[in-house]
N, CA, C and O atoms as a printed pandas DataFrame, in Angstrom:
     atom_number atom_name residue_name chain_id  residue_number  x_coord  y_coord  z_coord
0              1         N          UNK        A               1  119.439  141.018  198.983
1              2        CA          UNK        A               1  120.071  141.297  200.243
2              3         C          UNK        A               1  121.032  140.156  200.558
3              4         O          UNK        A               1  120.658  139.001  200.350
4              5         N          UNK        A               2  122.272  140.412  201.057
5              6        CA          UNK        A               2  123.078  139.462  201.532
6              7         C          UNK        A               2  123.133  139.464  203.225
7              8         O          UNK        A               2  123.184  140.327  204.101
8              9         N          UNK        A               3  123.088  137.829  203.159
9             10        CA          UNK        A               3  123.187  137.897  204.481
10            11         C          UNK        A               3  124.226  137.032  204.919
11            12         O          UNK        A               3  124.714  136.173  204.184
12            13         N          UNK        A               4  124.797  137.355  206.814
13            14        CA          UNK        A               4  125.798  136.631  206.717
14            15         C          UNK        A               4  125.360  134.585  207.194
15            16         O          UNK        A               4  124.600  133.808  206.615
16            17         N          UNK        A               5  126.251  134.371  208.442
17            18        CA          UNK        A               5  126.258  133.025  208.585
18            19         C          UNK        A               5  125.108  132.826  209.861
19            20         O          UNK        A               5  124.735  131.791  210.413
20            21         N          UNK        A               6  124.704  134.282  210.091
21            22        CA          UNK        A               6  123.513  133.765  211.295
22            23         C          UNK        A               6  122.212  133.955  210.531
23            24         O          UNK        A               6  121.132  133.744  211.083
24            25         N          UNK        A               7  122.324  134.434  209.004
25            26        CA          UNK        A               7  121.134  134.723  208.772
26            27         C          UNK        A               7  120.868  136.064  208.476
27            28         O          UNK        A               7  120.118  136.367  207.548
28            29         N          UNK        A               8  121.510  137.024  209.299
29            30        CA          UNK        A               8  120.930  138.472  209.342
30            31         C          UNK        A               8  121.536  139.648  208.251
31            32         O          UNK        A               8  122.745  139.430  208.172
32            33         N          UNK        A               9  121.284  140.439  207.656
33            34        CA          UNK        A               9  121.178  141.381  206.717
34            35         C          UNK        A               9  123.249  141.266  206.993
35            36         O          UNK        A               9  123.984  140.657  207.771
36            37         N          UNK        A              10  123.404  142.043  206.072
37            38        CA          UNK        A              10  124.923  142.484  206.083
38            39         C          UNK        A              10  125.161  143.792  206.399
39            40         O          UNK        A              10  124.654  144.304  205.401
40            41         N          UNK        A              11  125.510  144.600  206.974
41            42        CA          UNK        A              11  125.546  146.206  207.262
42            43         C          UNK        A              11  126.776  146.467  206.213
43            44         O          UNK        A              11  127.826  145.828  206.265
44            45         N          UNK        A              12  126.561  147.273  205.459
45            46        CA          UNK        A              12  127.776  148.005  204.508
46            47         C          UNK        A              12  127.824  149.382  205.029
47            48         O          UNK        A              12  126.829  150.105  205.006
48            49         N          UNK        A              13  128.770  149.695  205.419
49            50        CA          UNK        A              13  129.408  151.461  206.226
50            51         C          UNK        A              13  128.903  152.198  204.645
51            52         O          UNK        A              13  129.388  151.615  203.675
52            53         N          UNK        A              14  128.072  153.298  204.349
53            54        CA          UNK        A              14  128.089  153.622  203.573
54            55         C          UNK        A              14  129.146  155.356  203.190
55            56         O          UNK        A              14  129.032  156.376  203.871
56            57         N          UNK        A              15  129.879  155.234  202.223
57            58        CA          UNK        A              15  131.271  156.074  202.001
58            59         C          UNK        A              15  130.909  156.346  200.469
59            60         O          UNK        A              15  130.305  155.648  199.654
60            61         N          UNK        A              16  131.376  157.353  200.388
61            62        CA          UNK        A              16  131.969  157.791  198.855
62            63         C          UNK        A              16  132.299  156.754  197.892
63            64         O          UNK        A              16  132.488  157.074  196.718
64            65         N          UNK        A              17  132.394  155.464  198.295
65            66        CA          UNK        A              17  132.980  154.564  197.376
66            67         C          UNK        A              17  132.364  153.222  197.556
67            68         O          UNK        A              17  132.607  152.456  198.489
68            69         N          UNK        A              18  131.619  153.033  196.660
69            70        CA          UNK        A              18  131.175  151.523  196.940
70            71         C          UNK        A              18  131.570  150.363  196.232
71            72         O          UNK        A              18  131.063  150.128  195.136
72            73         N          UNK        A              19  132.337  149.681  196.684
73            74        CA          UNK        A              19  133.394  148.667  195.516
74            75         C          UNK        A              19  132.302  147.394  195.444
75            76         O          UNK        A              19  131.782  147.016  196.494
76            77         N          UNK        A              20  131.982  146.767  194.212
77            78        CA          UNK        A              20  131.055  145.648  193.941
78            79         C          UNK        A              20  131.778  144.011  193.902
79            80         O          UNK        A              20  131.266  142.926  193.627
80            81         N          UNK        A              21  133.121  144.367  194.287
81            82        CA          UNK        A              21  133.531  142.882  193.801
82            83         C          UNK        A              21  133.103  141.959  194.751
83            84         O          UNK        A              21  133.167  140.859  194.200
84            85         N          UNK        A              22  132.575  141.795  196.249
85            86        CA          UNK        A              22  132.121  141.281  197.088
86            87         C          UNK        A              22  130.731  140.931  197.240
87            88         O          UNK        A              22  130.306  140.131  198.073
88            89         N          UNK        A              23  129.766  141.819  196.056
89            90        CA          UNK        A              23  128.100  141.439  195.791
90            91         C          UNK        A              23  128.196  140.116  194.459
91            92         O          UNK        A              23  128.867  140.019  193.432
92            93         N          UNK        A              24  127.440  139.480  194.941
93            94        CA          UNK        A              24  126.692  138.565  193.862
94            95         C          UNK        A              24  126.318  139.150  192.946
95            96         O          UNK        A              24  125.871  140.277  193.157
96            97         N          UNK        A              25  126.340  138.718  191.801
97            98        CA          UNK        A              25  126.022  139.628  190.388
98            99         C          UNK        A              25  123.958  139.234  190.323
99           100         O          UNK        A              25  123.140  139.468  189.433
100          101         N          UNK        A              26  123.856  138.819  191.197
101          102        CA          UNK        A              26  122.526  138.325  191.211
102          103         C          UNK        A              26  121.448  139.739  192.287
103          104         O          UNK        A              26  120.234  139.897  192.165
104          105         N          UNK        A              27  122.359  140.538  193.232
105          106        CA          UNK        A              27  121.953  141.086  193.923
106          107         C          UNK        A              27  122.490  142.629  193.200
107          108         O          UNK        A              27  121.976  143.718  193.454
108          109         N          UNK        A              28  123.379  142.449  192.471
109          110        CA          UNK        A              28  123.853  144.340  191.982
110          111         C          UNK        A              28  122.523  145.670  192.269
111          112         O          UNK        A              28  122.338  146.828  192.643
112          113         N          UNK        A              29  121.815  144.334  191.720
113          114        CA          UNK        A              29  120.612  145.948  191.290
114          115         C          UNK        A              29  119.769  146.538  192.652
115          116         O          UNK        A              29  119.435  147.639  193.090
116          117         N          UNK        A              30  119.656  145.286  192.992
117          118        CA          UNK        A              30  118.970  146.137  194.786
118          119         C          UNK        A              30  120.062  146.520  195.951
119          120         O          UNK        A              30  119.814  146.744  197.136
120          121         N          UNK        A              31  121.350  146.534  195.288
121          122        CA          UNK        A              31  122.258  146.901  196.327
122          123         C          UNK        A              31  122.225  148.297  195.863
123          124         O          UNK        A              31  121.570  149.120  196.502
124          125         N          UNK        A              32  122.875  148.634  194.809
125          126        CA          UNK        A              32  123.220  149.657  194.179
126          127         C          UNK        A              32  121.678  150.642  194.312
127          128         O          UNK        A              32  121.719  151.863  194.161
128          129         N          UNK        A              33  120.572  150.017  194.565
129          130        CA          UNK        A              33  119.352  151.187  194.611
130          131         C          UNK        A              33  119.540  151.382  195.762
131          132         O          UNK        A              33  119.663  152.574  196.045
132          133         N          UNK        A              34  119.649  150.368  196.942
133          134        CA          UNK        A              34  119.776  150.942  198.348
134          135         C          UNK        A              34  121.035  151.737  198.972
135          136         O          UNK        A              34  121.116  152.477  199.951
136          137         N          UNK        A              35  121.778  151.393  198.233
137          138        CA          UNK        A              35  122.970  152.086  198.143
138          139         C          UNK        A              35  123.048  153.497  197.935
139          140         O          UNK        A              35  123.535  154.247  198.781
140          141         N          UNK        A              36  122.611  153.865  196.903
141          142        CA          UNK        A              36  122.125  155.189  196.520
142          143         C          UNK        A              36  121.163  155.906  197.176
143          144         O          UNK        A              36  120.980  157.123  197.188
144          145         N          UNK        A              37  120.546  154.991  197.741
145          146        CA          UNK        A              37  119.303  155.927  198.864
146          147         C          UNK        A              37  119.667  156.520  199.867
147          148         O          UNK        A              37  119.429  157.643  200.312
148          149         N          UNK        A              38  120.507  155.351  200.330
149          150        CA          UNK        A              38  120.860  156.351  202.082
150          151         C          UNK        A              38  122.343  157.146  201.580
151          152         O          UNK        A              38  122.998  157.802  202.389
152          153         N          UNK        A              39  122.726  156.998  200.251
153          154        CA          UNK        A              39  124.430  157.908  199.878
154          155         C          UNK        A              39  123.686  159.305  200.146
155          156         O          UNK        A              39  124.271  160.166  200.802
156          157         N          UNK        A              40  122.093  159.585  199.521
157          158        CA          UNK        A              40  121.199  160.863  199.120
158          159         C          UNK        A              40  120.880  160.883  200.796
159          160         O          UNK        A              40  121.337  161.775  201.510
160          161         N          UNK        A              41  120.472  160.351  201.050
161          162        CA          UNK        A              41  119.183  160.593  202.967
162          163         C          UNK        A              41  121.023  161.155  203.961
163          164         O          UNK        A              41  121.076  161.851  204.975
164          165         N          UNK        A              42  122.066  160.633  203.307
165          166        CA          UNK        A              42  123.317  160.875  204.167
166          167         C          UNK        A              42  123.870  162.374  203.830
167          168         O          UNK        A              42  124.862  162.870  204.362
168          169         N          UNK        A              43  123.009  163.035  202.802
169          170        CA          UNK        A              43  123.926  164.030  202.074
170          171         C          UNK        A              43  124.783  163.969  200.961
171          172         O          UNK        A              43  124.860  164.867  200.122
172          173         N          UNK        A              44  125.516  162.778  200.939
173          174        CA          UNK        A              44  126.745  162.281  199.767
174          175         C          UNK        A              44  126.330  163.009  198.434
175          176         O          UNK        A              44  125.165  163.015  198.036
176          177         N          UNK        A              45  127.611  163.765  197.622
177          178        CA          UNK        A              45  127.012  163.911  196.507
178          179         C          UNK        A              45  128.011  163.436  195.325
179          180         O          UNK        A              45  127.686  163.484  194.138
180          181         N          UNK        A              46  129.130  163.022  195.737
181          182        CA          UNK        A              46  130.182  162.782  194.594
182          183         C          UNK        A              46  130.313  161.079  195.137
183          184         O          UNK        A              46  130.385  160.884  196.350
184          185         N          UNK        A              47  130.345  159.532  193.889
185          186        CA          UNK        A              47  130.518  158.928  194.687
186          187         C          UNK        A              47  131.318  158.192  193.710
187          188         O          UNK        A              47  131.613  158.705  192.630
188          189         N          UNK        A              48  131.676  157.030  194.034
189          190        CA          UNK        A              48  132.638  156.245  193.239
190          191         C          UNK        A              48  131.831  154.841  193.151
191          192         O          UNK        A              48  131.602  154.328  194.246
192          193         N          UNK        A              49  131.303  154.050  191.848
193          194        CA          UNK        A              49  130.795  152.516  192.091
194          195         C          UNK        A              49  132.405  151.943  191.286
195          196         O          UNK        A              49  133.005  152.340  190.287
196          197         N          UNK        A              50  132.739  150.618  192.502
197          198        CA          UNK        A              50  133.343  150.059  191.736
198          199         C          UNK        A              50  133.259  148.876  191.280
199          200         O          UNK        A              50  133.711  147.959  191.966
200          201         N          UNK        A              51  132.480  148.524  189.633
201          202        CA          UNK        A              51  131.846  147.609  189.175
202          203         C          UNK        A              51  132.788  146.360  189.106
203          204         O          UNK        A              51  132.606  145.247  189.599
204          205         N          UNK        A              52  134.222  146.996  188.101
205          206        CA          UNK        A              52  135.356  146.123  187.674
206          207         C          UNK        A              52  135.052  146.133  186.145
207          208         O          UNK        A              52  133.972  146.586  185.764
208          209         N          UNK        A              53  136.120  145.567  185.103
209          210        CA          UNK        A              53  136.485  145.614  183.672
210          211         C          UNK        A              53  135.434  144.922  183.184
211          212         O          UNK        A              53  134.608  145.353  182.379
212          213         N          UNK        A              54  135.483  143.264  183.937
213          214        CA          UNK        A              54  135.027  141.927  182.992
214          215         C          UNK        A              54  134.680  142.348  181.649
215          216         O          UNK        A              54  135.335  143.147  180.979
216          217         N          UNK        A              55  133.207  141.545  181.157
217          218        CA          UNK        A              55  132.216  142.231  180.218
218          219         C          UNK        A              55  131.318  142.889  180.079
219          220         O          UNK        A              55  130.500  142.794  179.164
220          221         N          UNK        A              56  131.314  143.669  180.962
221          222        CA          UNK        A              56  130.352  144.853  181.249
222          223         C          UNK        A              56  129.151  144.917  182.098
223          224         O          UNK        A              56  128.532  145.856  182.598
224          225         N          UNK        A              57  128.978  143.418  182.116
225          226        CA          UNK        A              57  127.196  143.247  182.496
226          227         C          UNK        A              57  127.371  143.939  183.939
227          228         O          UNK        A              57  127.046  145.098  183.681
228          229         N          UNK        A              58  127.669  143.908  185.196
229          230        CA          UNK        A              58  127.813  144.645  186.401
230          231         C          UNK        A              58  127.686  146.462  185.833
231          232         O          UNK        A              58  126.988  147.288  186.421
232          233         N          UNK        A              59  128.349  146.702  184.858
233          234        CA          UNK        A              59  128.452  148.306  184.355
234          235         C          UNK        A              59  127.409  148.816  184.157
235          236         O          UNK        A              59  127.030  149.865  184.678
236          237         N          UNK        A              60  126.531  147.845  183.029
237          238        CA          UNK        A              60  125.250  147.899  182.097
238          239         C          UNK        A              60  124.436  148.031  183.330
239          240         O          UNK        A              60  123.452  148.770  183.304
240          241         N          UNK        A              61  124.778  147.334  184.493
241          242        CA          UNK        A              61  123.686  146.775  185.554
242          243         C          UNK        A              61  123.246  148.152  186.262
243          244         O          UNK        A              61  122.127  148.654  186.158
244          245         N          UNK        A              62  124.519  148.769  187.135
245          246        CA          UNK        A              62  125.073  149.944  187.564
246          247         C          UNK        A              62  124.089  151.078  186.948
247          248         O          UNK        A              62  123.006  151.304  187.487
248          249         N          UNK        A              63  124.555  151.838  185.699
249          250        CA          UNK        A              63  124.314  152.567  184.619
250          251         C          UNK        A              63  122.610  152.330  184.409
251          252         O          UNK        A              63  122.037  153.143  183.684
252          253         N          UNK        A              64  121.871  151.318  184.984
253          254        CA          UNK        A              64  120.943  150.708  184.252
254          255         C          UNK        A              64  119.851  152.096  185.334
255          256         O          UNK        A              64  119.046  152.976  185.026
256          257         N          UNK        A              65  120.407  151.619  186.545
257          258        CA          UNK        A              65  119.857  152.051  188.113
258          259         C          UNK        A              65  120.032  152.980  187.884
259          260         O          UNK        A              65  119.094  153.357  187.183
260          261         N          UNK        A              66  120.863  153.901  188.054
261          262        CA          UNK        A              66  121.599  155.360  187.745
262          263         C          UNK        A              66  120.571  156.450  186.766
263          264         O          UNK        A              66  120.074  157.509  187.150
264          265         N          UNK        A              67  120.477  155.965  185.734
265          266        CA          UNK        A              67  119.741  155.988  184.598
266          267         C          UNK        A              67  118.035  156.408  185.028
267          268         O          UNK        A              67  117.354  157.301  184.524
268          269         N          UNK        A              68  117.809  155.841  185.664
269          270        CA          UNK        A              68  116.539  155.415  186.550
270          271         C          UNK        A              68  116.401  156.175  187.720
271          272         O          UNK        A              68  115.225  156.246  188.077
272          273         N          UNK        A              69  117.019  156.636  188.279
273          274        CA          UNK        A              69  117.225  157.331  189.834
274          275         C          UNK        A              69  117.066  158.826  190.051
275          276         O          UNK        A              69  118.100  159.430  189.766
276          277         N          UNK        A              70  116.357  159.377  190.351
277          278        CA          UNK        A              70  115.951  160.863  190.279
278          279         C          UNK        A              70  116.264  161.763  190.495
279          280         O          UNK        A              70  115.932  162.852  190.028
280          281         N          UNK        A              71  117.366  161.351  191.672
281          282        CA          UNK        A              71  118.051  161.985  192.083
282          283         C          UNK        A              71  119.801  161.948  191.723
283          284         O          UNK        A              71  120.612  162.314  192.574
284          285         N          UNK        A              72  120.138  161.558  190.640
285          286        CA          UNK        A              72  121.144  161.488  190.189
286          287         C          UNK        A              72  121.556  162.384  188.848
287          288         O          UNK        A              72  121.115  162.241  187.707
288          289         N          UNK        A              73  122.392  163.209  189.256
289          290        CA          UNK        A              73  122.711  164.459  188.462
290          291         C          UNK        A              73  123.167  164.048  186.978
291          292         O          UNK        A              73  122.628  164.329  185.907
292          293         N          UNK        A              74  124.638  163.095  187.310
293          294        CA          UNK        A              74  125.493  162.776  186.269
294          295         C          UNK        A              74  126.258  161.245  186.785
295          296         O          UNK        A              74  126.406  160.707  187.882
296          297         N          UNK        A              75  126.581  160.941  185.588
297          298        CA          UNK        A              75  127.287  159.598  185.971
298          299         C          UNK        A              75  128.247  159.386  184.751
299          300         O          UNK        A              75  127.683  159.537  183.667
300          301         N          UNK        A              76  129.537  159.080  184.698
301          302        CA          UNK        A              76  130.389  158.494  183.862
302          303         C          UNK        A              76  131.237  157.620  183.982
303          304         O          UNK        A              76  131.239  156.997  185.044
304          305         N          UNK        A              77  132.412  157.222  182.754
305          306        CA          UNK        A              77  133.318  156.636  183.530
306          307         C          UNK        A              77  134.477  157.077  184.798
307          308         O          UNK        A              77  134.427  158.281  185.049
308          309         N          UNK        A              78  135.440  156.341  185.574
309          310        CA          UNK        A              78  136.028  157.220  186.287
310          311         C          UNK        A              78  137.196  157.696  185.505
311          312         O          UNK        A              78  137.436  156.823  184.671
312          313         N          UNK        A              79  137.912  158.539  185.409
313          314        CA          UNK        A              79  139.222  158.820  185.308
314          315         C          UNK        A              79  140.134  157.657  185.634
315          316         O          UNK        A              79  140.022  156.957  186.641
316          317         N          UNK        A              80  141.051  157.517  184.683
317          318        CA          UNK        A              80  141.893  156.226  184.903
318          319         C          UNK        A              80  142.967  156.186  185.993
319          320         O          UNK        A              80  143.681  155.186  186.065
320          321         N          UNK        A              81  143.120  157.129  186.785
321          322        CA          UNK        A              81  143.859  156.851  187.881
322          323         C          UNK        A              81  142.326  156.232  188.991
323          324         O          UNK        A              81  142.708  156.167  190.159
324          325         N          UNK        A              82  141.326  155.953  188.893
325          326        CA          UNK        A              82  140.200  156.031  189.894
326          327         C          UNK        A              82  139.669  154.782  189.596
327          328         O          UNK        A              82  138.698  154.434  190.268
328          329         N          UNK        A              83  140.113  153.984  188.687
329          330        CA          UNK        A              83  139.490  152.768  187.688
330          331         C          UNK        A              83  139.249  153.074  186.645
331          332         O          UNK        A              83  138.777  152.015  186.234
332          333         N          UNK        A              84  139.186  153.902  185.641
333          334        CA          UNK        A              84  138.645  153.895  184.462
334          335         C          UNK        A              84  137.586  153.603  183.906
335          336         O          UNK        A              84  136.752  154.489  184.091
336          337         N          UNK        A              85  137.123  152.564  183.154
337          338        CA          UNK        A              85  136.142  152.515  182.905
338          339         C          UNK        A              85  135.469  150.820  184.033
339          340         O          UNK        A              85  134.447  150.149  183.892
340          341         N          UNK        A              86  136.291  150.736  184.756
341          342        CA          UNK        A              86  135.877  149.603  186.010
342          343         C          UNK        A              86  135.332  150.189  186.582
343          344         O          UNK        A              86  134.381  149.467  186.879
344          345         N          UNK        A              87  135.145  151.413  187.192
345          346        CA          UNK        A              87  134.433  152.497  187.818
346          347         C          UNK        A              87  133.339  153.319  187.448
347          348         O          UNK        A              87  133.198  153.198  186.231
348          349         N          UNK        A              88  132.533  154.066  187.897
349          350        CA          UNK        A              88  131.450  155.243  187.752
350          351         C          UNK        A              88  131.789  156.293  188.625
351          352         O          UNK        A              88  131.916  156.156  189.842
352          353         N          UNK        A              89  131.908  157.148  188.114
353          354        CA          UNK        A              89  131.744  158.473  188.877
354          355         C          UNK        A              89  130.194  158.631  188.877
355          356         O          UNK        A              89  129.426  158.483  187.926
356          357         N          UNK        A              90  129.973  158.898  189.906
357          358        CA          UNK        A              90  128.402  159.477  190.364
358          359         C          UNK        A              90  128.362  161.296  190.827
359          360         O          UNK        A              90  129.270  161.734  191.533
360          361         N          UNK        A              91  127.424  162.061  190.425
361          362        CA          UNK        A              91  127.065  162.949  190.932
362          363         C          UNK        A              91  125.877  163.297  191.343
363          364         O          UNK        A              91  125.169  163.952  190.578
364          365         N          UNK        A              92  125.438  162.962  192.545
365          366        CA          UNK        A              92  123.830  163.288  192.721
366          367         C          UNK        A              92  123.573  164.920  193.368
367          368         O          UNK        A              92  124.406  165.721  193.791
368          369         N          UNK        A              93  122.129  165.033  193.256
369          370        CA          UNK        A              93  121.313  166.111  193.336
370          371         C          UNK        A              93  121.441  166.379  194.774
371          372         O          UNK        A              93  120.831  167.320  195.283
């Protein structure tokens, strides 16, 4: 969990698109599960993660959760106007 300068949780607006370049690579994996929980408790079913190029490890990280999640239909890369392979397309249940 990130928190800000008083201490308290961070609120992320949750949308169709969740861009990662602002998480700690230390926190990916419990963002991206909570992330996915309330995208499902909100209805969301098409979503966008945006991991970024580097060397993959954020992707692997992503993909790892996804993989794991029960409620997740399909997942790939995005289409290269959307990020390409910096991205995931998500489709949940």
């Amino acid at each position: 969990m990130s928190l800000d300068d008083t201490g308290e949780p961070v609120r992320i607006p949750i949308t169709d698109v969740f861009d990662l370049h602002s998480v700690p690579p230390r926190d990916v994996e419990g963002i991206v599960e909570a992330y996915l929980e309330e995208a499902h408790r909100l209805g969301l079913k098409a979503l966008r993660i945006i991991h970024g190029r580097g060397i993959g490890v954020q992707r692997e990280i992503v993909r790892a959760v996804l993989a794991r999640t029960p409620f997740v239909a399909r997942y790939g890369d995005a289409p290269a106007e959307a990020g390409g392979w910096g991205a995931t397309i998500v489709t949940l249940r």
